[in-house]
Short mmCIF file of the C-alpha atoms (twelve columns), coordinates in Angstrom:
data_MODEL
# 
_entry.id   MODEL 
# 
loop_
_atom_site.group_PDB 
_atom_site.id 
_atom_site.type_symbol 
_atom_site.label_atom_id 
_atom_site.label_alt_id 
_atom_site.label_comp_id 
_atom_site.label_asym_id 
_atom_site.label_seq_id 
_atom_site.Cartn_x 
_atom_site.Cartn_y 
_atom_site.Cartn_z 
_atom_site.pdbx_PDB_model_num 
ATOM 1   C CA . UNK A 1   -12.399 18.683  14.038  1 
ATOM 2   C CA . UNK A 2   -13.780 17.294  11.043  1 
ATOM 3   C CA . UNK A 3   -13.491 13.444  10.093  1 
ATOM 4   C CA . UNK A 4   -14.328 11.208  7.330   1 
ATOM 5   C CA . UNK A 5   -16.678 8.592   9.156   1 
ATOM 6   C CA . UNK A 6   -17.308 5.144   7.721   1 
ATOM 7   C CA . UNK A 7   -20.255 4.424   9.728   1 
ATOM 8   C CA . UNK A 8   -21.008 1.062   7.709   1 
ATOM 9   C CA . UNK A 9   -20.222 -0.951  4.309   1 
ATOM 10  C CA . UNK A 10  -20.352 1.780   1.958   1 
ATOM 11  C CA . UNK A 11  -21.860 4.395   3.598   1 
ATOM 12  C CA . UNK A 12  -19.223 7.238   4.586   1 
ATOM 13  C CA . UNK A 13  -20.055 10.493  6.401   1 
ATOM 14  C CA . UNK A 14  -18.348 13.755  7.498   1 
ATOM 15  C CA . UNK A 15  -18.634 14.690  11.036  1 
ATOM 16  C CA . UNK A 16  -17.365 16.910  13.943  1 
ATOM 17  C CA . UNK A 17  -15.629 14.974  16.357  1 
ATOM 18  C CA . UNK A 18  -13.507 15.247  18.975  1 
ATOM 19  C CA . UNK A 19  -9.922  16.667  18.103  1 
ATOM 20  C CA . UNK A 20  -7.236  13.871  19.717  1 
ATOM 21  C CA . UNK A 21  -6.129  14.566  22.929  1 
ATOM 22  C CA . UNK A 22  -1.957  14.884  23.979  1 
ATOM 23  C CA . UNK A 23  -0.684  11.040  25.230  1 
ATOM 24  C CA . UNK A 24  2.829   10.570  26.305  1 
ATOM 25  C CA . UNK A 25  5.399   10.064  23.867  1 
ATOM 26  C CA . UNK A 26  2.656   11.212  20.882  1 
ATOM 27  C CA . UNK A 27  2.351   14.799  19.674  1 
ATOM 28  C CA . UNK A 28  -0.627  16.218  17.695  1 
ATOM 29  C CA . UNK A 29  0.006   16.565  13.827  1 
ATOM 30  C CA . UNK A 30  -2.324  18.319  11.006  1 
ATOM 31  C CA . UNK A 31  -2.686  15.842  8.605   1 
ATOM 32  C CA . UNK A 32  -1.628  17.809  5.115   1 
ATOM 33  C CA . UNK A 33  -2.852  14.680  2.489   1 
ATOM 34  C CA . UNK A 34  -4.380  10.746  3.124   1 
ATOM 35  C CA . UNK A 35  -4.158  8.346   0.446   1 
ATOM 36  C CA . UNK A 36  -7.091  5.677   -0.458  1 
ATOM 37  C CA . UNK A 37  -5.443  2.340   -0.037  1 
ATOM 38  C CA . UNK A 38  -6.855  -0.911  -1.318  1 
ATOM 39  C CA . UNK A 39  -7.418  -1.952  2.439   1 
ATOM 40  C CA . UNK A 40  -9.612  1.175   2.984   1 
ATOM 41  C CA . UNK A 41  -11.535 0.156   -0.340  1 
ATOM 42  C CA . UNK A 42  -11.807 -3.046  1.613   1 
ATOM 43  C CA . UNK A 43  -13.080 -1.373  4.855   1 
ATOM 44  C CA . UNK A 44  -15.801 0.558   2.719   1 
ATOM 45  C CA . UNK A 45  -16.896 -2.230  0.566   1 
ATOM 46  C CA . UNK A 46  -16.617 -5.359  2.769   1 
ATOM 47  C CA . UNK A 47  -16.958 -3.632  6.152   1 
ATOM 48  C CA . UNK A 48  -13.819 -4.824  7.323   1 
ATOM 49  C CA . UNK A 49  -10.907 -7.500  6.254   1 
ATOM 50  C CA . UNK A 50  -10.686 -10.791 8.261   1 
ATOM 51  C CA . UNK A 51  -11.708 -10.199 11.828  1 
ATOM 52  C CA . UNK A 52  -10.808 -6.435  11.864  1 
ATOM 53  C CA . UNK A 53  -14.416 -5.011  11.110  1 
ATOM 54  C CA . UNK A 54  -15.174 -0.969  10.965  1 
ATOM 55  C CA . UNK A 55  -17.966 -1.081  13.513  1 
ATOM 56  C CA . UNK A 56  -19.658 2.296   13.240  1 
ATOM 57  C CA . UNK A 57  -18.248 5.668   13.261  1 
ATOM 58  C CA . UNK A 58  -14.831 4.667   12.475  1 
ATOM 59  C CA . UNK A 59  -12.322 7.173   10.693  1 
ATOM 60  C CA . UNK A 60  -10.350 5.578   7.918   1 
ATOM 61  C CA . UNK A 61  -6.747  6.172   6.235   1 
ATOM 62  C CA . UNK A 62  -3.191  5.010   6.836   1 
ATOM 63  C CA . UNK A 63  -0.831  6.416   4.297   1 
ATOM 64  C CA . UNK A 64  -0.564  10.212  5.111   1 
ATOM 65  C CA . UNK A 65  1.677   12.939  5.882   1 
ATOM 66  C CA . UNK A 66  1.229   16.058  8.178   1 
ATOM 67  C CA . UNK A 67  2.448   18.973  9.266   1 
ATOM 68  C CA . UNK A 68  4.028   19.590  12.908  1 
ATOM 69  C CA . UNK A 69  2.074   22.019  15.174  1 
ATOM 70  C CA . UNK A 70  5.467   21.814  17.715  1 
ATOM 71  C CA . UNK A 71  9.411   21.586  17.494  1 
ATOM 72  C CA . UNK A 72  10.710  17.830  18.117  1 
ATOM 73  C CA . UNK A 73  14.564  18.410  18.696  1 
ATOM 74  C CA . UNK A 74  15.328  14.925  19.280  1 
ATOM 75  C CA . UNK A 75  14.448  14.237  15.973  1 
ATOM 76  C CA . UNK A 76  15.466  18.131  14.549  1 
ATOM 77  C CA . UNK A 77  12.202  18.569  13.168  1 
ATOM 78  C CA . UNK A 78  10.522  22.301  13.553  1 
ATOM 79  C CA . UNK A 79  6.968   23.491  14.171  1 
ATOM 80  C CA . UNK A 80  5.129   23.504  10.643  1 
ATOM 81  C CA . UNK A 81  7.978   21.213  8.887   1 
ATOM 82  C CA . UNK A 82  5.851   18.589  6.427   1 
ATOM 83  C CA . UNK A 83  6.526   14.939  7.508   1 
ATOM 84  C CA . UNK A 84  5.769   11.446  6.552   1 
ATOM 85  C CA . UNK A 85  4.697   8.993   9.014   1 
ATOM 86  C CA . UNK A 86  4.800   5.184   9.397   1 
ATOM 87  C CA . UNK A 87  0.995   4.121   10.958  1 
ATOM 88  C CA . UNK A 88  2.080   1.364   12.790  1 
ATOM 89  C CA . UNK A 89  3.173   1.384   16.465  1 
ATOM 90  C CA . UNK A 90  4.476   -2.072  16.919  1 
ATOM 91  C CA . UNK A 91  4.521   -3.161  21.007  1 
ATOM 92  C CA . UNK A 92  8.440   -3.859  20.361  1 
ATOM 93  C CA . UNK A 93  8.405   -6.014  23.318  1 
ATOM 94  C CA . UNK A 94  6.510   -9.535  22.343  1 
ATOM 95  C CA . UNK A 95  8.409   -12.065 20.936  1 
ATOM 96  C CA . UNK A 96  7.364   -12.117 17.410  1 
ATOM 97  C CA . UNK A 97  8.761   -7.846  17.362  1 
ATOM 98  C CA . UNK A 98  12.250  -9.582  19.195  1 
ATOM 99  C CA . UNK A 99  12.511  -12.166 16.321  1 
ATOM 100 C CA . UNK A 100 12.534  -8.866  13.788  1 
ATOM 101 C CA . UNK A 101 8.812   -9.180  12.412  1 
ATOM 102 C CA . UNK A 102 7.277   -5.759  13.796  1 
ATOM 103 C CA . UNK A 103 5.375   -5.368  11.097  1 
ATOM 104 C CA . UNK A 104 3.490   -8.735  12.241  1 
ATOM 105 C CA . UNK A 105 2.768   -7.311  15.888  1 
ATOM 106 C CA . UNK A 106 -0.272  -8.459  17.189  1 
ATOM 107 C CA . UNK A 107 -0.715  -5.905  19.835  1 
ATOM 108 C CA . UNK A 108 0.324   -3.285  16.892  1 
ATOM 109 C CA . UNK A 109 -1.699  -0.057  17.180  1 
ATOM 110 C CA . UNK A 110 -2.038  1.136   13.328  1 
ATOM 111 C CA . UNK A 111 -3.435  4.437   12.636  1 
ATOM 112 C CA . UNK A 112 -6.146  3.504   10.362  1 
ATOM 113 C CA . UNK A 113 -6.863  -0.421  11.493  1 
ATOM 114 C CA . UNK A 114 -10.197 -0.946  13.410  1 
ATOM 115 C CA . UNK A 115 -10.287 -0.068  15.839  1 
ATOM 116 C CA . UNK A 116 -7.568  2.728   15.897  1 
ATOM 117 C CA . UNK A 117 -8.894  5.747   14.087  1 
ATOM 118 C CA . UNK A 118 -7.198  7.320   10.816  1 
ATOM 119 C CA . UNK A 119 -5.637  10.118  8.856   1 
ATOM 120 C CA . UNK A 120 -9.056  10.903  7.312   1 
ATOM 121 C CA . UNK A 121 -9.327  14.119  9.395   1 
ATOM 122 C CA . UNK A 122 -8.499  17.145  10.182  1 
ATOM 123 C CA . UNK A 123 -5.802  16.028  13.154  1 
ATOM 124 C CA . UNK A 124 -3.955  13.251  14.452  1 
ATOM 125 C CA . UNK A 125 -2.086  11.536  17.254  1 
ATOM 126 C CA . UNK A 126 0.993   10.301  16.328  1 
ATOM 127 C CA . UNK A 127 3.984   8.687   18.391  1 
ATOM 128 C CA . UNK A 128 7.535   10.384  17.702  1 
ATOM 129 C CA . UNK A 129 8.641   7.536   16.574  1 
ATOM 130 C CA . UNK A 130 7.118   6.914   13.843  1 
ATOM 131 C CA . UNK A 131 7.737   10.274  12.321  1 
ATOM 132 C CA . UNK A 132 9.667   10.793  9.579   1 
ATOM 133 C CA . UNK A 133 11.628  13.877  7.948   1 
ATOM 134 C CA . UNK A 134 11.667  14.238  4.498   1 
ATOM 135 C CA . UNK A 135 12.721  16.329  1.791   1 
ATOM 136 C CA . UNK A 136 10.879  19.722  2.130   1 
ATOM 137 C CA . UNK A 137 10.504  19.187  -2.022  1 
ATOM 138 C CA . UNK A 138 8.664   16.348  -1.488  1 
ATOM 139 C CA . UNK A 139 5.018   17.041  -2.631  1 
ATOM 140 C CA . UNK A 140 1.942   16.134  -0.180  1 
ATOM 141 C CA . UNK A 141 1.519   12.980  -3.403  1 
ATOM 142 C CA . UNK A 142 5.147   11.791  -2.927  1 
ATOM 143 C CA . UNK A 143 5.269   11.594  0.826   1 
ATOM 144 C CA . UNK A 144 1.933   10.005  1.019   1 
ATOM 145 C CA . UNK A 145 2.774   7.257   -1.300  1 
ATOM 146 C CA . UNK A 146 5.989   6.305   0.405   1 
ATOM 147 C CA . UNK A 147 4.003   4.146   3.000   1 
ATOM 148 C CA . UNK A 148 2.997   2.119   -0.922  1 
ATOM 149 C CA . UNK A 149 6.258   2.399   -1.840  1 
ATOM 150 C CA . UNK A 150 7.519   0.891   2.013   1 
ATOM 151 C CA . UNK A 151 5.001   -1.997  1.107   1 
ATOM 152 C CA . UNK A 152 6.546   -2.650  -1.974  1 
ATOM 153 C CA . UNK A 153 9.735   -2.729  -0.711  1 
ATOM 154 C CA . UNK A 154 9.052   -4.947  2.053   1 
ATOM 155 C CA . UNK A 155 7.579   -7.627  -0.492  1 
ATOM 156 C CA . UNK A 156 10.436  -6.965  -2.601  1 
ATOM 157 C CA . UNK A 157 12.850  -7.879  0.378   1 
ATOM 158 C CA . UNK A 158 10.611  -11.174 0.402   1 
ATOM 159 C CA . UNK A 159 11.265  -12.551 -2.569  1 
ATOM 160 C CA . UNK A 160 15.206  -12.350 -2.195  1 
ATOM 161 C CA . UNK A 161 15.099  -11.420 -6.104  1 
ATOM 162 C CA . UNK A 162 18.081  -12.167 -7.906  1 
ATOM 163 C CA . UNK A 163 19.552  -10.683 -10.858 1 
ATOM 164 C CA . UNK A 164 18.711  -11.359 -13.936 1 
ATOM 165 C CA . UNK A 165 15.383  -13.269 -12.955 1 
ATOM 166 C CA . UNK A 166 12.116  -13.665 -15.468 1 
ATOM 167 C CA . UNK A 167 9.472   -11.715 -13.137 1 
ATOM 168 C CA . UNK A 168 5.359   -11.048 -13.520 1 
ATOM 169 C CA . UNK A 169 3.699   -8.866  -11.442 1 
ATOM 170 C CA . UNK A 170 -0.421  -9.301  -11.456 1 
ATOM 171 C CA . UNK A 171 -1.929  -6.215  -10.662 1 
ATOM 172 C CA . UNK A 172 -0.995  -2.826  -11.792 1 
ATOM 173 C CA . UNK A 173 -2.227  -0.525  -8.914  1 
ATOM 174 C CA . UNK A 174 -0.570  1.567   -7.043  1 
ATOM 175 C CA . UNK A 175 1.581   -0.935  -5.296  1 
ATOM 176 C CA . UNK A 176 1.812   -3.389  -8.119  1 
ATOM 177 C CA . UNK A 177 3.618   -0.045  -10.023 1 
ATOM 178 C CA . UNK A 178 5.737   0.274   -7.259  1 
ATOM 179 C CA . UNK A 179 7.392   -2.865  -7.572  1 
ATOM 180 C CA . UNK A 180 7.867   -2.322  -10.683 1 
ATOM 181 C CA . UNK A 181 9.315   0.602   -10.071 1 
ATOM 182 C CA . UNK A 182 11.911  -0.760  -7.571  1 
ATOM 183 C CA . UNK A 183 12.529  -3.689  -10.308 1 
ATOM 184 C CA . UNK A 184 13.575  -1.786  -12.972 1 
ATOM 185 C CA . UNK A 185 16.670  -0.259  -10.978 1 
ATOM 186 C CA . UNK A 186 17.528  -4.035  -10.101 1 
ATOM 187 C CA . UNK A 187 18.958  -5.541  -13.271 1 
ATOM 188 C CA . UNK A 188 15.639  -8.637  -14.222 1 
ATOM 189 C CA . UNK A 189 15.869  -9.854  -17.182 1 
ATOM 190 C CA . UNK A 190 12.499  -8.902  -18.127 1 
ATOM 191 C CA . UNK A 191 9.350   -7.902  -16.323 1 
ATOM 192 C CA . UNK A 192 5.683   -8.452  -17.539 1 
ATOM 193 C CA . UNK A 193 2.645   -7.284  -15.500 1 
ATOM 194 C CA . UNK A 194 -0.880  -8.498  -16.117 1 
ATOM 195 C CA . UNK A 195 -3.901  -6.793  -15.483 1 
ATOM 196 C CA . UNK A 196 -7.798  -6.887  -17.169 1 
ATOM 197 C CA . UNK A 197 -7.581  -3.033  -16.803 1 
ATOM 198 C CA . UNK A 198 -5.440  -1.553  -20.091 1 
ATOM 199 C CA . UNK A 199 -4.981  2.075   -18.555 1 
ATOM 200 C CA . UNK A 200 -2.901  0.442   -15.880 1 
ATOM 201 C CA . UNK A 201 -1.129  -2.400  -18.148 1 
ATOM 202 C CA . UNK A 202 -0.298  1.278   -20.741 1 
ATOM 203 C CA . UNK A 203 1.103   3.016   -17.177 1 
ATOM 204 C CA . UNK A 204 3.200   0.242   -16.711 1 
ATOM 205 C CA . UNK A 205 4.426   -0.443  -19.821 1 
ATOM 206 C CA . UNK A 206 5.081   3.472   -20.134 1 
ATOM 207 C CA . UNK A 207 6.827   3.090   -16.589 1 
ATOM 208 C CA . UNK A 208 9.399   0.233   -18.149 1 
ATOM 209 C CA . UNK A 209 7.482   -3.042  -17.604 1 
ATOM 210 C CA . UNK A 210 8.923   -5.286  -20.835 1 
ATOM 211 C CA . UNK A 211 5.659   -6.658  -21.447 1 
ATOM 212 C CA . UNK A 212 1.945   -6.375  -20.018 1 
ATOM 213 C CA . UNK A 213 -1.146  -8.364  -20.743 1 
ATOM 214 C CA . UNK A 214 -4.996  -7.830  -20.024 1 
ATOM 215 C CA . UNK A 215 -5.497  -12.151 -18.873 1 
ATOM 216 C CA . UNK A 216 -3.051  -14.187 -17.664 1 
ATOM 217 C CA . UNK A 217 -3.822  -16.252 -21.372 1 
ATOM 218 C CA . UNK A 218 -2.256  -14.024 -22.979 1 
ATOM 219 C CA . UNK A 219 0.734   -14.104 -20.949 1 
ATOM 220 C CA . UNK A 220 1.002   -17.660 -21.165 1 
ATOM 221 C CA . UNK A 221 0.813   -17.529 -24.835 1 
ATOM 222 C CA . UNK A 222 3.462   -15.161 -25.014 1 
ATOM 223 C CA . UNK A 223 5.534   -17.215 -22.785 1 
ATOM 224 C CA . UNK A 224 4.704   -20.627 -24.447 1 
ATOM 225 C CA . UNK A 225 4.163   -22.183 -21.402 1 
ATOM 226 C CA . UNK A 226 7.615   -21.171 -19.843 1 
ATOM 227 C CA . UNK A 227 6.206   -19.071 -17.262 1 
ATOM 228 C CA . UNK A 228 8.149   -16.649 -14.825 1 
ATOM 229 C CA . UNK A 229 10.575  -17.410 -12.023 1 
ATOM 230 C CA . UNK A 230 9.311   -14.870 -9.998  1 
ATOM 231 C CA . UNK A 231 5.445   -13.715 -9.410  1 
ATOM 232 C CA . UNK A 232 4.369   -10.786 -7.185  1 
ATOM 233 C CA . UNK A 233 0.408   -11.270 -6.947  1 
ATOM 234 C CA . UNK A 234 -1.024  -7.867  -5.946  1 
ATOM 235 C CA . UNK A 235 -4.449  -8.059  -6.998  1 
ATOM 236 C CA . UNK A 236 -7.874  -8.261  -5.152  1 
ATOM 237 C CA . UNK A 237 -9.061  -11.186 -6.754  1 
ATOM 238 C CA . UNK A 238 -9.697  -13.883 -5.276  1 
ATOM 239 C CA . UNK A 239 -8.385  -15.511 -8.125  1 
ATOM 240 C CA . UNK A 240 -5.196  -14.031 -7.601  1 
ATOM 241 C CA . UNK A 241 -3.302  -16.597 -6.196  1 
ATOM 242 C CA . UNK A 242 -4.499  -19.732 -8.530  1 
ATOM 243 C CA . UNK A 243 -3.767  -17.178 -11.190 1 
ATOM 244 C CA . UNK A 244 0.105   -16.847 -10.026 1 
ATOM 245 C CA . UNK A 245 0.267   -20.824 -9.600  1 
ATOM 246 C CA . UNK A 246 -0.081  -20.329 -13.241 1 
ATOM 247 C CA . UNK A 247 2.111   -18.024 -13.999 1 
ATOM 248 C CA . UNK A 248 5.131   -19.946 -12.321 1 
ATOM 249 C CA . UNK A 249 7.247   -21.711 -13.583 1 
ATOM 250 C CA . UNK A 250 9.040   -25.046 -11.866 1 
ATOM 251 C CA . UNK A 251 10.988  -24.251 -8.945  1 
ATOM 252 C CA . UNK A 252 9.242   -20.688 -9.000  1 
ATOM 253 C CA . UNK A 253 8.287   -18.241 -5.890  1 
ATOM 254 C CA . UNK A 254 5.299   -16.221 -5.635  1 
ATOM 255 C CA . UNK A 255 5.098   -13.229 -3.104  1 
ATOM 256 C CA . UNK A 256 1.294   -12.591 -2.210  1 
ATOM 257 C CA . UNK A 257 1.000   -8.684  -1.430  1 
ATOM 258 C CA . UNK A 258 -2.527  -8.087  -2.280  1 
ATOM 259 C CA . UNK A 259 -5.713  -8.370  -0.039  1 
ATOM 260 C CA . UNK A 260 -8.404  -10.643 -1.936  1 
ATOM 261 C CA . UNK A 261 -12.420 -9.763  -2.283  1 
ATOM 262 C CA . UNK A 262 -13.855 -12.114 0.730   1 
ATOM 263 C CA . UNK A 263 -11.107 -12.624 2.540   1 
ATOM 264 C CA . UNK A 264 -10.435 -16.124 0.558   1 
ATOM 265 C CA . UNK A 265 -7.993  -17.408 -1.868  1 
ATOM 266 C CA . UNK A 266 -9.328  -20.752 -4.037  1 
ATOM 267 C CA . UNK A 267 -6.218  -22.382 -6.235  1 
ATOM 268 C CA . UNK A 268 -5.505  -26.118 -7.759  1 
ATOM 269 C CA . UNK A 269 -3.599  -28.007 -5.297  1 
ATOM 270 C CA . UNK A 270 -1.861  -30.242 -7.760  1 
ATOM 271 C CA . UNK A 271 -0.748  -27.249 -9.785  1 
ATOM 272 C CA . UNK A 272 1.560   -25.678 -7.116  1 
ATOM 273 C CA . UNK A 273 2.542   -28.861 -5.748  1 
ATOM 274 C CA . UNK A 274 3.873   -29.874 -9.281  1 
ATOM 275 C CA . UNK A 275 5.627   -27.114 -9.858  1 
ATOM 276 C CA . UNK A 276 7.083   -27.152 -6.297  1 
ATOM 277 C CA . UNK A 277 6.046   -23.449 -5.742  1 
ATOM 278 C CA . UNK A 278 7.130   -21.643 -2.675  1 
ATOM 279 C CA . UNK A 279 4.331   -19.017 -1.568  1 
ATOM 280 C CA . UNK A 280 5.272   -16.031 0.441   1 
ATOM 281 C CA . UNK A 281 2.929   -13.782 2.248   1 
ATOM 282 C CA . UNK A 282 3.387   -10.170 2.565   1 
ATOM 283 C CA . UNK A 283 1.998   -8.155  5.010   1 
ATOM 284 C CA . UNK A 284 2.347   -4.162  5.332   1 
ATOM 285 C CA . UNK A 285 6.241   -3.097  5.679   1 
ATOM 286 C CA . UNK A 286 8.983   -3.499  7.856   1 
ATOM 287 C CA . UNK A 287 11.526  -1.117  8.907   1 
ATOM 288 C CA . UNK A 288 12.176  0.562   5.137   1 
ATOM 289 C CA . UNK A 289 11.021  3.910   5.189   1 
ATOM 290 C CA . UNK A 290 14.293  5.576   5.342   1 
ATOM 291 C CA . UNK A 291 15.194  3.744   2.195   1 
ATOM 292 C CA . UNK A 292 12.124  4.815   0.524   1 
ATOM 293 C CA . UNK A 293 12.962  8.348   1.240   1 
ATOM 294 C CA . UNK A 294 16.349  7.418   -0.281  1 
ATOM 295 C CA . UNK A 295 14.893  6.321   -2.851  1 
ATOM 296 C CA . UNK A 296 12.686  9.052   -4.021  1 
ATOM 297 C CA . UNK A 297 15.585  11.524  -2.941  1 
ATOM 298 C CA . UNK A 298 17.792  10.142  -5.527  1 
ATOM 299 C CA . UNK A 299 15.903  10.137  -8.144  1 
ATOM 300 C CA . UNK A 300 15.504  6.186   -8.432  1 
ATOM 301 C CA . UNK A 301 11.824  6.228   -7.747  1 
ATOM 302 C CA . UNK A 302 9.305   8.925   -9.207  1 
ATOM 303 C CA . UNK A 303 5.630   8.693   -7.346  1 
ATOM 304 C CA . UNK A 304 3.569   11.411  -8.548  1 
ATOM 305 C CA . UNK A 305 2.718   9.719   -11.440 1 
ATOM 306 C CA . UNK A 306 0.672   7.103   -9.236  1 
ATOM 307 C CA . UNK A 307 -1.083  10.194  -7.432  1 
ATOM 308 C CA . UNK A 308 -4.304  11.175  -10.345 1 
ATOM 309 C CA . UNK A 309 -7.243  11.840  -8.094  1 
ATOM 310 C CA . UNK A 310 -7.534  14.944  -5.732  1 
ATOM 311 C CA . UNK A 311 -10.213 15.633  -3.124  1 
ATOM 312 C CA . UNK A 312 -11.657 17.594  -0.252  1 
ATOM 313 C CA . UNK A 313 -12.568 15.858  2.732   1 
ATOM 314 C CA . UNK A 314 -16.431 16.769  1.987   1 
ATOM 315 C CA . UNK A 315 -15.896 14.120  -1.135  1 
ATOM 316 C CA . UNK A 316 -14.903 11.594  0.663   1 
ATOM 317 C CA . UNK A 317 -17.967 9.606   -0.735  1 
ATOM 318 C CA . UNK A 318 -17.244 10.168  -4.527  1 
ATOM 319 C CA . UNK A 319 -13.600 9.348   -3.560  1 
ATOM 320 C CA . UNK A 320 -14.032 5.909   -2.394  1 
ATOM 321 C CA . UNK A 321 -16.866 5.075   -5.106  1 
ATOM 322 C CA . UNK A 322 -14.509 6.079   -7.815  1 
ATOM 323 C CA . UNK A 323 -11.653 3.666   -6.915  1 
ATOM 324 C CA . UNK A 324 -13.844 0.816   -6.520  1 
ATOM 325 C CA . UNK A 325 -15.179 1.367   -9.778  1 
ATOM 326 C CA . UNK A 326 -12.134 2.333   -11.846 1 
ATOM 327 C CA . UNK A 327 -13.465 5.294   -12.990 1 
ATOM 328 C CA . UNK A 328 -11.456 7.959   -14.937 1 
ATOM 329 C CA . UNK A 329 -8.360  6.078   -14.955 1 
ATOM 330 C CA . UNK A 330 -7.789  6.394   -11.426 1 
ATOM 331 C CA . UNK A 331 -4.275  4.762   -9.872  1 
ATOM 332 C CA . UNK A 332 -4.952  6.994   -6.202  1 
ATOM 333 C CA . UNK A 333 -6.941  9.177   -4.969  1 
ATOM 334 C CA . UNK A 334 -5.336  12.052  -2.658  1 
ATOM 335 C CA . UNK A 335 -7.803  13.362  0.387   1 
ATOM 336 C CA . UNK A 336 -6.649  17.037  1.334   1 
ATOM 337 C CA . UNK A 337 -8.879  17.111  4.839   1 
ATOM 338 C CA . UNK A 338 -7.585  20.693  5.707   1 
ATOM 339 C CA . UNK A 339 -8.508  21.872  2.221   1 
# 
């Protein structure tokens, strides 16, 4: 089959490689669409995030759907039937999956983590379990981006948000829109979102943010120094979470969802401890794809609006250059690797 191959930092490839072969449990899927994450820009740029580096040859791409090449009746799916999928197969058994935290598994195997190989191909082997019918409306866009929306969720389910709370979100990508999204429907008092980009602060303003801001100066000036009771960093500056220190206000919470540049966050001790901030961090998604799917079924939460870029698998290169540099007013790019 063919793959999208990062063989090192910012150098991708396709390649033939061997199609995956049958385990127990697992069934062979043809992936329909893969979307590029900010951890895959991560991956191409950096070469890896933390101690989880790309090696060579490795095939990127976590949020995906496919299409079933067999029936599953357990599950009363058919052969051909378009499904999402969840990438992570959590052990279940250790004692941090026991206490509820699967998503924090450290003997996880995630489709799309070095060193288990992606959805940027043709194929892929995926457990039962973590298969997922949808809507047969759903577009390849919309069921790729529920694994963003699941991560929104799941930092949303963090932050115990109340009603009528003052709330900023930093960052206005693709998962910083979809908690906003999932805000709107949940009665805040008023959102603002801050980003240096103004094509994303316009999409979220046009999306029902209340107010949105190119610096974190201007927010401040708007708010006169009251600040928000609620901040959901999801940048990849490293900035990001000194910036959110400063965009809370006394008693405040901040819920950390995005993956900084270098690995490392930098902020003013004295600020949070002042203010008494409670930081939060947010990693991937727990059990909450069924309500995504909810979600988008009922109309609460539209996604293709997030979905701009399309490409083949042969563009993979262009692909991953054009997110990292902004261009065109991209929010994600789609890969189709079976054309």
């Amino acid at each position: 089959m063919k793959a999208l191959l990062l063989e090192e930092a910012k150098k991708v490839s396709v390649k033939d490689i061997q199609k995956p072969k049958n385990k127990q449990d697992h069934i062979i899927a043809k992936v329909n669409a893969v979307g590029i994450c900010g951890s895959d820009l991560h991956y191409y740029s950096e070469g890896g995030i933390g101690s989880a580096n790309v090696g060579q040859g490795f095939v990127p791409g976590h949020e995906f759907s496919a299409n079933l090449m067999e029936d599953i009746p357990e599950l009363g799916l058919k052969e051909g039937e378009h499904v999402a999928v969840d990438p992570a197969k959590p052990c279940f058994s250790c004692q941090w999956c026991k206490k509820g935290h699967e998503n924090l598994c450290p003997f996880v195997e995630f489709i799309g983590a070095p060193p288990y190989n992606g959805a940027m191909a043709q194929y892929v082997s995926i457990k039962k379990h973590q298969i997922h019918k949808i809507p047969q409306s759903f577009t390849p866009e919309t069921a790729v981006l529920l694994e963003t929306l699941g991560v929104a969720l799941h930092a949303i389910d963090l932050s115990k948000v109340k009603f009528y709370q003052e709330i900023c979100i930093l960052g206005c990508g693709p998962v910083g829109l979809c908690i906003l999204k999932i805000l709107k429907n949940m009665g805040a008092k008023s959102i603002s979102v801050v980003d240096p980009l103004e094509y994303r602060v316009k999409h979220a303003l046009n999306e029902g943010a209340d107010q949105g801001f190119v610096s974190i100066e201007e927010f401040g000036d708007f708010k006169k120094g009251n600040c928000a009771e609620l901040i959901f960093e999801a940048t990849n500056s490293p900035l990001g979470l000194n910036i959110s220190i400063q965009a809370t206000s006394i008693g405040g919470k901040i819920i950390v969802v995005g993956i900084p540049d270098g690995d490392t966050y930098q902020f003013k001790a004295s600020e949070a401890r002042r203010r008494g901030i409670s930081i939060k961090f947010s990693r991937r998604m727990g059990d909450v794809y069924e309500r995504t799917i909810s979600m988008v079924e009922k109309g609460l939460v539209k996604l293709n609006d997030l979905a701009t870029h399309n490409y083949a698998l042969e563009d993979g290169q262009k692909a991953f250059i054009s997110n990292l540099e902004y261009n065109d007013n991209v929010l994600k790019s789609i890969i189709f690797p079976n054309g």
